[in-house]
N, CA, C and O atoms as a Tripos MOL2 file, in Angstrom:
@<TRIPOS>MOLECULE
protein
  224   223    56     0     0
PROTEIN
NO_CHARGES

@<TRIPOS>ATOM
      1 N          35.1350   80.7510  -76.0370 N.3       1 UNK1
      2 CA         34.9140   79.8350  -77.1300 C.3       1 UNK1
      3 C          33.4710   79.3180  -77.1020 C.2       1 UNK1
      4 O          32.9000   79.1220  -78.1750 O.2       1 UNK1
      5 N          32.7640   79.0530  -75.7830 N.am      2 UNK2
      6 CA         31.6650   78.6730  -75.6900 C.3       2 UNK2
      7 C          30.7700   79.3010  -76.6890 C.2       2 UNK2
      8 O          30.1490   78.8980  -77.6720 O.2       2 UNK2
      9 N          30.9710   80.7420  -75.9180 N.am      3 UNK3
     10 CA         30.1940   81.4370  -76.2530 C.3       3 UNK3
     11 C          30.0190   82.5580  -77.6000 C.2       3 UNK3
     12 O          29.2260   83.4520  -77.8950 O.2       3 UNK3
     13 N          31.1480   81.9930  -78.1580 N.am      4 UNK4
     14 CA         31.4380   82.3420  -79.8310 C.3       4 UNK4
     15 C          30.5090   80.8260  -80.4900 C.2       4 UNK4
     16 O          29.8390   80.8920  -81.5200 O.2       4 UNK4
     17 N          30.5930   80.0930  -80.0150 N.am      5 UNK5
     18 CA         29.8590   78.5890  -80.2970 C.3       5 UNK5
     19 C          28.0650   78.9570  -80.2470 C.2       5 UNK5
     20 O          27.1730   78.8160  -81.0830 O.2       5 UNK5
     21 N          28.0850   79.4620  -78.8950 N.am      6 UNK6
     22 CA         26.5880   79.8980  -78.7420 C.3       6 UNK6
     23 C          25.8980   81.1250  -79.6810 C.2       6 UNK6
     24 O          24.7040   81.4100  -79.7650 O.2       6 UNK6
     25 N          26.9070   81.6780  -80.2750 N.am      7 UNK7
     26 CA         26.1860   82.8740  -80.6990 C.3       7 UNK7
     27 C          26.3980   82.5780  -82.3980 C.2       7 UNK7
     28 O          26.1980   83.4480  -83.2450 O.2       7 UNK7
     29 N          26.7430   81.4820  -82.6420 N.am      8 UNK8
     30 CA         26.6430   81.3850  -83.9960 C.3       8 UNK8
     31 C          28.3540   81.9410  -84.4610 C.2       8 UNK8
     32 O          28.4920   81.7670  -85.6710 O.2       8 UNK8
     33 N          29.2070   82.3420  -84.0270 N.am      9 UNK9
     34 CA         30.3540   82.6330  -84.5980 C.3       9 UNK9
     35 C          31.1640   81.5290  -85.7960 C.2       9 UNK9
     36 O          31.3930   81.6480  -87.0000 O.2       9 UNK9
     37 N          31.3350   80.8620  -85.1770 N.am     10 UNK10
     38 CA         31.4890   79.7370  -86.0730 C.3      10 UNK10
     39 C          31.4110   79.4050  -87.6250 C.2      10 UNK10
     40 O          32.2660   79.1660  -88.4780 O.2      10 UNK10
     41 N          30.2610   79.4770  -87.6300 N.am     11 UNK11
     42 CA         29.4130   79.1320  -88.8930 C.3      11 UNK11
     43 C          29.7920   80.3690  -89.7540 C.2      11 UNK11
     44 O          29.8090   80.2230  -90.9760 O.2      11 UNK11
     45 N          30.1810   81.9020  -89.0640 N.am     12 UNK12
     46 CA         30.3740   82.1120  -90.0220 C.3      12 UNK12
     47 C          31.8900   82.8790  -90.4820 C.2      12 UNK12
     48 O          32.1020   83.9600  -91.0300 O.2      12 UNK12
     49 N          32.7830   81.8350  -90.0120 N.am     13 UNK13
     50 CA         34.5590   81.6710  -90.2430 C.3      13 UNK13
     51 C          34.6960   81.3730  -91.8440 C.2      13 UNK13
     52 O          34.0480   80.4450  -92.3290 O.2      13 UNK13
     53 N          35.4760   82.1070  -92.5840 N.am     14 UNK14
     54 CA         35.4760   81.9830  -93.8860 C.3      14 UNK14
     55 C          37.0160   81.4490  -94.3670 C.2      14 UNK14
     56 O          38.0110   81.8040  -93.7340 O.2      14 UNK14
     57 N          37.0890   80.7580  -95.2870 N.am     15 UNK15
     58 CA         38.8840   81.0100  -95.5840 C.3      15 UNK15
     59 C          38.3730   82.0550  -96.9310 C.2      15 UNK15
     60 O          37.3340   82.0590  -97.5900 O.2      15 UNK15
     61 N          39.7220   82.9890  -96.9970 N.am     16 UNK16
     62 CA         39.6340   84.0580  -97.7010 C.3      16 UNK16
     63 C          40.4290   83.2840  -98.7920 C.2      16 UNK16
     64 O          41.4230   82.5700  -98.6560 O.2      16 UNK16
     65 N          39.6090   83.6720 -100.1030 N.am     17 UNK17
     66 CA         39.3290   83.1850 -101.6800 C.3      17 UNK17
     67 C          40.6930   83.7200 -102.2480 C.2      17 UNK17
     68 O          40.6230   83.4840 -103.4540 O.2      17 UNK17
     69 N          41.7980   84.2730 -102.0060 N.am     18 UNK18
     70 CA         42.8000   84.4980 -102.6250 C.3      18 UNK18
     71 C          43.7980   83.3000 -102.6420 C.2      18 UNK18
     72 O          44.3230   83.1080 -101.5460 O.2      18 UNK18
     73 N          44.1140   82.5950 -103.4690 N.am     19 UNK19
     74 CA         44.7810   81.2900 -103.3120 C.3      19 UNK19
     75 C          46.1810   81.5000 -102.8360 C.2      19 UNK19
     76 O          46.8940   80.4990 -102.8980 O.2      19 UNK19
     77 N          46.6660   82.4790 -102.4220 N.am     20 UNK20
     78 CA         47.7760   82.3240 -101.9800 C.3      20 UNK20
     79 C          48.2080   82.6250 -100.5300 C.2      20 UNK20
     80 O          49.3550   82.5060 -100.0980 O.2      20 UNK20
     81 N          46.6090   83.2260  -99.5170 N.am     21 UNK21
     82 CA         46.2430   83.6870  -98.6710 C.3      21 UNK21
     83 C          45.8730   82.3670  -98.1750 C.2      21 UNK21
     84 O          45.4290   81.4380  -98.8500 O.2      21 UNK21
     85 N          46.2520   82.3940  -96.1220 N.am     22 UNK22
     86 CA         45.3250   81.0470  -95.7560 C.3      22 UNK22
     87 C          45.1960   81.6100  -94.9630 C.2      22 UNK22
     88 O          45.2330   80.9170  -93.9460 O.2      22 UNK22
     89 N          45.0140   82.7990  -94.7370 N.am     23 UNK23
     90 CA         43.7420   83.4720  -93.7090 C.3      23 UNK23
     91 C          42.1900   83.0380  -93.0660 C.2      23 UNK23
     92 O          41.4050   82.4860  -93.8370 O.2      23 UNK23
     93 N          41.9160   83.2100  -92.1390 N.am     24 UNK24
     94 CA         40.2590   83.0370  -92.0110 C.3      24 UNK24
     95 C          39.4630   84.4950  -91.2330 C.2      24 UNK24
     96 O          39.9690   85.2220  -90.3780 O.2      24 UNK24
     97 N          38.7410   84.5560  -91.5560 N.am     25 UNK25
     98 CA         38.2960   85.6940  -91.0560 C.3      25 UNK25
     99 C          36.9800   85.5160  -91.0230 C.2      25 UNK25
    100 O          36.5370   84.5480  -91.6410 O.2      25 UNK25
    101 N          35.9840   86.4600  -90.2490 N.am     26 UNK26
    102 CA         34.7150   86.3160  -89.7770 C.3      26 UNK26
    103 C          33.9280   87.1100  -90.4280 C.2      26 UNK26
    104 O          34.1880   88.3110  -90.3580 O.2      26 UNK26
    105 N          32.7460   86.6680  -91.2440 N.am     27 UNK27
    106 CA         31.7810   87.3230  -92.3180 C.3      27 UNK27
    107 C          30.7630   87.3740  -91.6720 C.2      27 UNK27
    108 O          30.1630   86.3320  -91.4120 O.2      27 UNK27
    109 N          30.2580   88.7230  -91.2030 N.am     28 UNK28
    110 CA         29.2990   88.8420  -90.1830 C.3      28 UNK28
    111 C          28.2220   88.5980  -91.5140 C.2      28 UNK28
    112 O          27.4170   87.6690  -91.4640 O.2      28 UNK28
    113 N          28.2730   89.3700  -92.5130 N.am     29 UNK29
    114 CA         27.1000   89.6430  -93.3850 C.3      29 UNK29
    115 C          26.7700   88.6530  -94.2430 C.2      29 UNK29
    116 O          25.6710   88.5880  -94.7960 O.2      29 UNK29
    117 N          27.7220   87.8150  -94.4020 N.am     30 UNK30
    118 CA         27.4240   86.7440  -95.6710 C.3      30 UNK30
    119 C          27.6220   86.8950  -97.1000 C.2      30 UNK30
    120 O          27.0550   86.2280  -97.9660 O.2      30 UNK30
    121 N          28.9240   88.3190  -97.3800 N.am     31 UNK31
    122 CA         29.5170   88.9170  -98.6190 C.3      31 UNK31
    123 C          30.4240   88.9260  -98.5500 C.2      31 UNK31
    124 O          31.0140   89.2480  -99.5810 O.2      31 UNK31
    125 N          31.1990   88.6220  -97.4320 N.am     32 UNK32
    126 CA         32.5120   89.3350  -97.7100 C.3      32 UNK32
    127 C          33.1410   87.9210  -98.6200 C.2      32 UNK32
    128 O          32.4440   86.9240  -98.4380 O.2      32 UNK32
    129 N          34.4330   87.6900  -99.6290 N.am     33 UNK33
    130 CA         35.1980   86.8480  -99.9520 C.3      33 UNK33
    131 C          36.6920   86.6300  -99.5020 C.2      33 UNK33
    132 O          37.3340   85.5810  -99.4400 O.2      33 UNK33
    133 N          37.1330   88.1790  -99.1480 N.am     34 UNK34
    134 CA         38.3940   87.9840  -98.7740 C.3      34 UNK34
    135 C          38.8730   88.8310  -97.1230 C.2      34 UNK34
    136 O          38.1170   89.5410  -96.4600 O.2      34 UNK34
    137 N          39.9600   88.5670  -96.8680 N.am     35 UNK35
    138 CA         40.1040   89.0160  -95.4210 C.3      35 UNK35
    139 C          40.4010   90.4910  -95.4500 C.2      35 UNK35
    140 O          39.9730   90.9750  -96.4970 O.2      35 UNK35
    141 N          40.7640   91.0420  -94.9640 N.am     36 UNK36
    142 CA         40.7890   92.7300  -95.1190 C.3      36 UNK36
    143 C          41.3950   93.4940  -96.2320 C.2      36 UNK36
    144 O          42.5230   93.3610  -96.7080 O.2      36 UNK36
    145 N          40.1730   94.5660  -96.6660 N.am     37 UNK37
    146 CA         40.9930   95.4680  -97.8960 C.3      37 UNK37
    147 C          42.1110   95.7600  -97.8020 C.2      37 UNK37
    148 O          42.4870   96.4300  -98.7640 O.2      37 UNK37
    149 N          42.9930   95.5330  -96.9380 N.am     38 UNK38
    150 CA         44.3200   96.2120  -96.5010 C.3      38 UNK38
    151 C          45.3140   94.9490  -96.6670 C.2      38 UNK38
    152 O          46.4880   94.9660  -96.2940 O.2      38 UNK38
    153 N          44.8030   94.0780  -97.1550 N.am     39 UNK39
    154 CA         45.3810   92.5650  -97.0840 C.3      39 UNK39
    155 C          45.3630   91.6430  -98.4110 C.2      39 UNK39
    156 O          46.3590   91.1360  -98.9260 O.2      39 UNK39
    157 N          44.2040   91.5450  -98.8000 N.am     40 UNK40
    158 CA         43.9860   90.4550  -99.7900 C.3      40 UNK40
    159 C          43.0770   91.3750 -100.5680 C.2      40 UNK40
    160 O          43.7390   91.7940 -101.5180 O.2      40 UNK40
    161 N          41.5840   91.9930 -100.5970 N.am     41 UNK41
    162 CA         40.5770   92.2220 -101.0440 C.3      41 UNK41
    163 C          41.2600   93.4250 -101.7270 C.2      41 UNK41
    164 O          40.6180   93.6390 -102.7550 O.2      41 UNK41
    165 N          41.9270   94.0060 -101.6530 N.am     42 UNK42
    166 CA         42.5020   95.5930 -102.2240 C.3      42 UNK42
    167 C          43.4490   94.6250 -103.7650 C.2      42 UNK42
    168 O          43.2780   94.8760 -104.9580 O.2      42 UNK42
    169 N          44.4460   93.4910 -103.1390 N.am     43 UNK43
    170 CA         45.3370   92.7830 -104.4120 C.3      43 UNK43
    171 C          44.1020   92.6660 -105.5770 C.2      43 UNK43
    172 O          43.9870   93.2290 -106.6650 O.2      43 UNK43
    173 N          43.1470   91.5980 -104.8070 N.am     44 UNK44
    174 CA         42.4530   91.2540 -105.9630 C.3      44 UNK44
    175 C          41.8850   91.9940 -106.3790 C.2      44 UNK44
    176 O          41.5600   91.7300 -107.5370 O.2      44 UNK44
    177 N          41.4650   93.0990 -105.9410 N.am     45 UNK45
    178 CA         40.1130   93.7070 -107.0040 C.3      45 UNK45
    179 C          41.3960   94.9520 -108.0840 C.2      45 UNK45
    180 O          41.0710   95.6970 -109.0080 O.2      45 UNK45
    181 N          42.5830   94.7730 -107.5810 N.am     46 UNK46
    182 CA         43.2500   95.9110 -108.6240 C.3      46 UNK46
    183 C          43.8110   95.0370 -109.0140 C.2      46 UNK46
    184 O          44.8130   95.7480 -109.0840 O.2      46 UNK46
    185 N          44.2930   93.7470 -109.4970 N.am     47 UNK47
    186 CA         44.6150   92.8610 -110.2390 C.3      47 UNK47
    187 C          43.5640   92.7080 -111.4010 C.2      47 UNK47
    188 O          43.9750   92.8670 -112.5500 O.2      47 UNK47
    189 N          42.2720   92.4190 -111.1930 N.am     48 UNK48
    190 CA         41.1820   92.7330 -111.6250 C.3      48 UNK48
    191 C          40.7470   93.5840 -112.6750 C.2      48 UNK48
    192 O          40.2340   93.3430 -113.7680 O.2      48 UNK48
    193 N          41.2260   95.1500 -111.8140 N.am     49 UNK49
    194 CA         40.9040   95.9000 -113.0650 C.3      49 UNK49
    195 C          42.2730   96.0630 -113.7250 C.2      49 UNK49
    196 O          42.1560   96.5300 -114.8580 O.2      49 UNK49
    197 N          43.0810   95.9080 -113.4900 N.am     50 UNK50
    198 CA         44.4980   96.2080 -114.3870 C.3      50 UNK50
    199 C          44.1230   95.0610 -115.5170 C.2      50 UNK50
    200 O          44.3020   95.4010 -116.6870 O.2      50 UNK50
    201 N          43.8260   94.2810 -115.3700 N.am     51 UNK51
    202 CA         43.7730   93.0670 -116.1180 C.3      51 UNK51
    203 C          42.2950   93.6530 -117.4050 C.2      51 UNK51
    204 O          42.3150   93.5150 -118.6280 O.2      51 UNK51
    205 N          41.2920   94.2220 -116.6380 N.am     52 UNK52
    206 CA         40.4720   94.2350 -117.7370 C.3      52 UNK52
    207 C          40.5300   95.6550 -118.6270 C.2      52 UNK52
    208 O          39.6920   95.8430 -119.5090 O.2      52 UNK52
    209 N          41.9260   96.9730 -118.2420 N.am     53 UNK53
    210 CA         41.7970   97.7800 -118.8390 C.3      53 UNK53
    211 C          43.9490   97.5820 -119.1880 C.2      53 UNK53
    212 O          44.8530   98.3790 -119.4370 O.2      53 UNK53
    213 N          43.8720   96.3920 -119.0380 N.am     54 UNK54
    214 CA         45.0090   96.6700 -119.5820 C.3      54 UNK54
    215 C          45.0490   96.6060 -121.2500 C.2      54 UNK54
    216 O          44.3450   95.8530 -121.9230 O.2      54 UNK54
    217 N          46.0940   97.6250 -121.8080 N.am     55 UNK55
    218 CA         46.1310   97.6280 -123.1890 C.3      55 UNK55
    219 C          47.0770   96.3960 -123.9250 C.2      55 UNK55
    220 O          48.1710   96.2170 -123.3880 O.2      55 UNK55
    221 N          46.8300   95.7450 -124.8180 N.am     56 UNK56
    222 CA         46.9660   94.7880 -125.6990 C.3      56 UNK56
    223 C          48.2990   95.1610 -126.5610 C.2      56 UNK56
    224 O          48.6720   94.4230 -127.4730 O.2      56 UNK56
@<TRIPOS>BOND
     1     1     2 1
     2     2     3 1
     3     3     4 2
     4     3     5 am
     5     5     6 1
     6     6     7 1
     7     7     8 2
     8     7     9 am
     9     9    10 1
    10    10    11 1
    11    11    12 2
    12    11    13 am
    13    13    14 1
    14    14    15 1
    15    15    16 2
    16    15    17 am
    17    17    18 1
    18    18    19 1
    19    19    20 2
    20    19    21 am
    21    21    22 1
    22    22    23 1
    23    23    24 2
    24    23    25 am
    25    25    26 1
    26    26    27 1
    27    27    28 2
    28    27    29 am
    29    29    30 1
    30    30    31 1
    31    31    32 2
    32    31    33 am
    33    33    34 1
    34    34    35 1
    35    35    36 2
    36    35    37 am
    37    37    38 1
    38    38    39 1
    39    39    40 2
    40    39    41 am
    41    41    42 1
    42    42    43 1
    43    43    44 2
    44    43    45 am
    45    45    46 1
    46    46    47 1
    47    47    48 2
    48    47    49 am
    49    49    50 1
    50    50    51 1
    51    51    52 2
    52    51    53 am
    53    53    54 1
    54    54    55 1
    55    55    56 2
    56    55    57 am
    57    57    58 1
    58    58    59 1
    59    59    60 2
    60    59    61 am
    61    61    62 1
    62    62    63 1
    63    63    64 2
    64    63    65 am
    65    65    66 1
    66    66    67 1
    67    67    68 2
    68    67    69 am
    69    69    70 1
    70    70    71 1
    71    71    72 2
    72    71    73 am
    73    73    74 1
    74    74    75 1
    75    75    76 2
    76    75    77 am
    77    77    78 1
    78    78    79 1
    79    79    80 2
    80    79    81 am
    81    81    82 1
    82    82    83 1
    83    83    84 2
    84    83    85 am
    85    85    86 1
    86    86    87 1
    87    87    88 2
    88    87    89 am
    89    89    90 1
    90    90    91 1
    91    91    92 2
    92    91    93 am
    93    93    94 1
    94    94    95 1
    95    95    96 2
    96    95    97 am
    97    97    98 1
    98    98    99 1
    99    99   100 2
   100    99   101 am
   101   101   102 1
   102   102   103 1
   103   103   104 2
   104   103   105 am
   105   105   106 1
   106   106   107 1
   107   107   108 2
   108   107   109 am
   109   109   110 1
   110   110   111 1
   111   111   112 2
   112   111   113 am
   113   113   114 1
   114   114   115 1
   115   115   116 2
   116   115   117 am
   117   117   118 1
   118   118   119 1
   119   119   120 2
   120   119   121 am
   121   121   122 1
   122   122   123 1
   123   123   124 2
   124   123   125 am
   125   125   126 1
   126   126   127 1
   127   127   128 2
   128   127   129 am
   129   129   130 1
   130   130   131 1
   131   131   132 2
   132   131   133 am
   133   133   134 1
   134   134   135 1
   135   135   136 2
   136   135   137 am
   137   137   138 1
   138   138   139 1
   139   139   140 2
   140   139   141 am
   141   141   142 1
   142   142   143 1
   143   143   144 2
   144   143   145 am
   145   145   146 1
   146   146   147 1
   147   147   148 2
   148   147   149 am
   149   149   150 1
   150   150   151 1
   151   151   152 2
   152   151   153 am
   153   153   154 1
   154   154   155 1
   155   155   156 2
   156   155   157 am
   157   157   158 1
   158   158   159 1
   159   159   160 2
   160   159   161 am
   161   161   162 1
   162   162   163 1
   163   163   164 2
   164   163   165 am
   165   165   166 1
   166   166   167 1
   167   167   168 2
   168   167   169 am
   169   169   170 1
   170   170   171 1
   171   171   172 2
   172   171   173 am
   173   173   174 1
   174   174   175 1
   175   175   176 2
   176   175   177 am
   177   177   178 1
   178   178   179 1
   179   179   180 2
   180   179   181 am
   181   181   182 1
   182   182   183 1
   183   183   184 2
   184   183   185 am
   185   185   186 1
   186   186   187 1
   187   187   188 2
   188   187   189 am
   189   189   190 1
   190   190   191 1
   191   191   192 2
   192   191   193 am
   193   193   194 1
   194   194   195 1
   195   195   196 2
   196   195   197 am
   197   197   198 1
   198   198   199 1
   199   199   200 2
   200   199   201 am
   201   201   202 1
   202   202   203 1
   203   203   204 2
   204   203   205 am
   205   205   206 1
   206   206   207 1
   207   207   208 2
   208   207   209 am
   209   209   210 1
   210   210   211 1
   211   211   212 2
   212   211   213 am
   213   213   214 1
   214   214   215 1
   215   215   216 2
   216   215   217 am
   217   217   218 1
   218   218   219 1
   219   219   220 2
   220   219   221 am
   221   221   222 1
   222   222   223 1
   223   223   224 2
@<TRIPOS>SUBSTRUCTURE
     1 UNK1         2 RESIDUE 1 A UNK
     2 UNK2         6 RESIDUE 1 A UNK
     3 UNK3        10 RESIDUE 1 A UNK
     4 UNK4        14 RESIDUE 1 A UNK
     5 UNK5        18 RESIDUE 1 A UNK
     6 UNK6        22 RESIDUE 1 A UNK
     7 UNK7        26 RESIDUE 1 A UNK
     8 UNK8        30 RESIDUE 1 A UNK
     9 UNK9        34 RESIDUE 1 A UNK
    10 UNK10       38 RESIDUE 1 A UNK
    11 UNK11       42 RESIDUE 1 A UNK
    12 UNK12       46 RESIDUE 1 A UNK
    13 UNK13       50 RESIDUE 1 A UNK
    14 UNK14       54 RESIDUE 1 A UNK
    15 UNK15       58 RESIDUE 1 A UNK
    16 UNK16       62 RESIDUE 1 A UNK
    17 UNK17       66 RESIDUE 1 A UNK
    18 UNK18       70 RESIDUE 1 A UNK
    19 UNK19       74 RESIDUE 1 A UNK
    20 UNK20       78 RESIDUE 1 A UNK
    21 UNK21       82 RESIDUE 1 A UNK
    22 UNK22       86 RESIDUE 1 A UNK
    23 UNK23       90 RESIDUE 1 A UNK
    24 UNK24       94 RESIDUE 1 A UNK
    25 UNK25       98 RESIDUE 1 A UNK
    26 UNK26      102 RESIDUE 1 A UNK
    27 UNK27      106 RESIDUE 1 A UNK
    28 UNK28      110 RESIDUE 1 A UNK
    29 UNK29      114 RESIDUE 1 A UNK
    30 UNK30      118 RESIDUE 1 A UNK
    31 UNK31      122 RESIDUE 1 A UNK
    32 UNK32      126 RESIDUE 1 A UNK
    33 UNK33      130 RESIDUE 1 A UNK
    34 UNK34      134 RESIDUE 1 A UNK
    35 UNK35      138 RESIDUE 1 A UNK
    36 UNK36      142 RESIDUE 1 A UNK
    37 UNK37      146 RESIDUE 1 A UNK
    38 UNK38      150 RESIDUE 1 A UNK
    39 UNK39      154 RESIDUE 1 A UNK
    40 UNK40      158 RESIDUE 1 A UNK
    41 UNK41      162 RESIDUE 1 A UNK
    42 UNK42      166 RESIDUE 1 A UNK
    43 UNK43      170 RESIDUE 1 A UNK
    44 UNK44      174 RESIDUE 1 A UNK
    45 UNK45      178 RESIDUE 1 A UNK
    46 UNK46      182 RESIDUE 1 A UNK
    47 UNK47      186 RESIDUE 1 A UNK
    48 UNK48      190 RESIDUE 1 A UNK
    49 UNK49      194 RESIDUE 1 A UNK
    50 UNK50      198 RESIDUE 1 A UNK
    51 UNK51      202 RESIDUE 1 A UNK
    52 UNK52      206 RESIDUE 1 A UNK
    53 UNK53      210 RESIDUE 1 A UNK
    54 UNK54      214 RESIDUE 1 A UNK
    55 UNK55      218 RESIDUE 1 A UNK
    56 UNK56      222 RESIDUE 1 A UNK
């Protein structure tokens, strides 16, 4: 723990942006929004496009 403290880990613990998710996960890069494509980031982005090519 120290040494997740010392190396900056911390700072960059995210809660993942899917509101129904209370995950946290670690954003090495400073892009990511949600916790793994296999989890949350795969729902939203095909919710996403279903939504913007869905037909009327």
């Amino acid at each position: 723990m120290l040494q997740a403290y010392e190396n900056g880990i911390f700072s960059k613990v995210k809660y993942c942006e899917n509101p129904t998710c209370l995950a946290l996960f670690v954003d090495k890069k400073g892009k990511r929004k949600w916790c793994p494509m296999s989890v949350c980031g795969n729902r939203v982005k095909a919710r996403k496009h279903y939504d913007k090519n869905k037909l009327v």
